[in-house]
C-alpha positions in Angstrom: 91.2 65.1 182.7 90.7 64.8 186.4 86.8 63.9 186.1 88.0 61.4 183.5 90.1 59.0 185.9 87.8 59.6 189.0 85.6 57.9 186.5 87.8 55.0 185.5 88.6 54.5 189.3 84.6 54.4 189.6 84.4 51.5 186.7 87.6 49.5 188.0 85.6 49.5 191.9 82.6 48.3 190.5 84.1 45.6 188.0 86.1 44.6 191.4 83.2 44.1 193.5 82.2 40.5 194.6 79.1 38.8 192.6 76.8 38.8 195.4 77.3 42.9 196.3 76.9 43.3 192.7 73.5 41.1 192.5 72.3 43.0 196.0 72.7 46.3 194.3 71.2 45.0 190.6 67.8 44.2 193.0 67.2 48.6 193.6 67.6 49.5 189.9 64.2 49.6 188.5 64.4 49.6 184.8 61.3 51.2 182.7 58.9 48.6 181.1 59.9 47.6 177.5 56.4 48.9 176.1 57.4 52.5 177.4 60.9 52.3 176.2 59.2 51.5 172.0 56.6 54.4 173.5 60.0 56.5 173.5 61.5 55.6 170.9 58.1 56.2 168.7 58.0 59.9 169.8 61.7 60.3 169.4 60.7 59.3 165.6 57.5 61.7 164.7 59.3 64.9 166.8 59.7 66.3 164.0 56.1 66.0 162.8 54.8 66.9 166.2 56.5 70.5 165.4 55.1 70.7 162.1 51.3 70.4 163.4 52.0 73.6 165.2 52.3 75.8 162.1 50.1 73.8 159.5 46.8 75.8 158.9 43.6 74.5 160.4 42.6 73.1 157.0 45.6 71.2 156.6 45.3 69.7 160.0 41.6 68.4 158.8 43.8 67.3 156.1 45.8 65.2 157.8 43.6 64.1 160.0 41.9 62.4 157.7 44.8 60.5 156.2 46.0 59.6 159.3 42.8 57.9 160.4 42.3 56.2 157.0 45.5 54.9 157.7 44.7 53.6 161.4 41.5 51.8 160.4 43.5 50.6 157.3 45.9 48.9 159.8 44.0 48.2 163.1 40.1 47.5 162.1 40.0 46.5 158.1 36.3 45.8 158.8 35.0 48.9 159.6 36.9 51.0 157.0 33.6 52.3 155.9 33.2 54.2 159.0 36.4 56.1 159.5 34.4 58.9 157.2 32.1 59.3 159.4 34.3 59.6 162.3 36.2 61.9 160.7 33.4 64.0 160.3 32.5 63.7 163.9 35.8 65.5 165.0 35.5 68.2 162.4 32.1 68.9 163.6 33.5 69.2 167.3 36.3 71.2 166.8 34.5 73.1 164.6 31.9 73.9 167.5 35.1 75.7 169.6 34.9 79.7 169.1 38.2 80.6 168.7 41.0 80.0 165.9 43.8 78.4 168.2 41.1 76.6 170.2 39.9 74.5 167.2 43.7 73.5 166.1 44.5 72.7 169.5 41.6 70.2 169.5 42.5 69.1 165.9 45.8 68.7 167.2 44.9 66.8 170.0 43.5 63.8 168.4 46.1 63.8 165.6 49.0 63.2 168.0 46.7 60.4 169.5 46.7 58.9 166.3 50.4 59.8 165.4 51.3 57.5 169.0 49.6 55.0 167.4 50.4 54.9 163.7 53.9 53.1 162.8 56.3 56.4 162.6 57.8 56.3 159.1 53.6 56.4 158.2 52.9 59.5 160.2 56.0 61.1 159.1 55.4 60.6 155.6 51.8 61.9 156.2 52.5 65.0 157.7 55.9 65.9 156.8 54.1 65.9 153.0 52.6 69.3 153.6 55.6 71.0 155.4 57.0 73.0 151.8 54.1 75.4 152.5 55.3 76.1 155.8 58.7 76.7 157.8 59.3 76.1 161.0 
């Protein structure tokens, strides 16, 4: 209760304070650029997703992978649809060339979540939250 007026006497000394003190102070707050704040806001909305990726098999990852790319040259370059297959194919032959298991869906993983920070969010959720029955988190 204490913490609660030492906060009201805070508010009521700042709304007090003269125009000019208050337009000095306004000058040292540095407010984060509008594109990081949708940046933000974006991962805030595929979370979710993001924790899916870490228990989808690697085959479902190619899986998805796949859709989600289709679906970025779908939205940001119409005119070279006919190559997203062959791109895809690019990645699955260099994560295919890691060794290890965990290695190759931590590269798989890598480039979805580049195209998930892309991709409008209701998309990628709708994209990879479509295999999450098979799997619990």
């Amino acid at each position: 209760m204490k913490n609660m007026s030492n906060n009201n006497r805070l508010i009521d000394l700042i709304d007090n304070l003269p125009n000019d003190i208050l337009l000095k102070c306004a000058n040292y707050i540095c407010l984060p650029p509008s594109s990081l704040l949708k940046e933000i806001e974006h991962y805030g909305n595929i979370k979710k997703s993001l924790k899916y990726l870490k228990i989808y098999d690697i085959n479902t990852l190619y899986i998805i992978h796949y859709k989600l790319l289709k679906k970025w040259y779908y939205i940001y370059a119409k005119n070279m649809i006919n190559e997203f297959e062959g791109e895809h194919e690019a990645v699955i032959t260099l994560v295919s060339s890691y060794n290890l298991k965990n290695e190759m869906e931590k590269e798989i993983i890598y480039f979805i979540k580049k195209l998930m920070m892309i991709i409008p969010s209701n998309i990628v959720n709708n994209i990879v939250m479509r295999y999450k029955y098979n799997h619990t988190l």
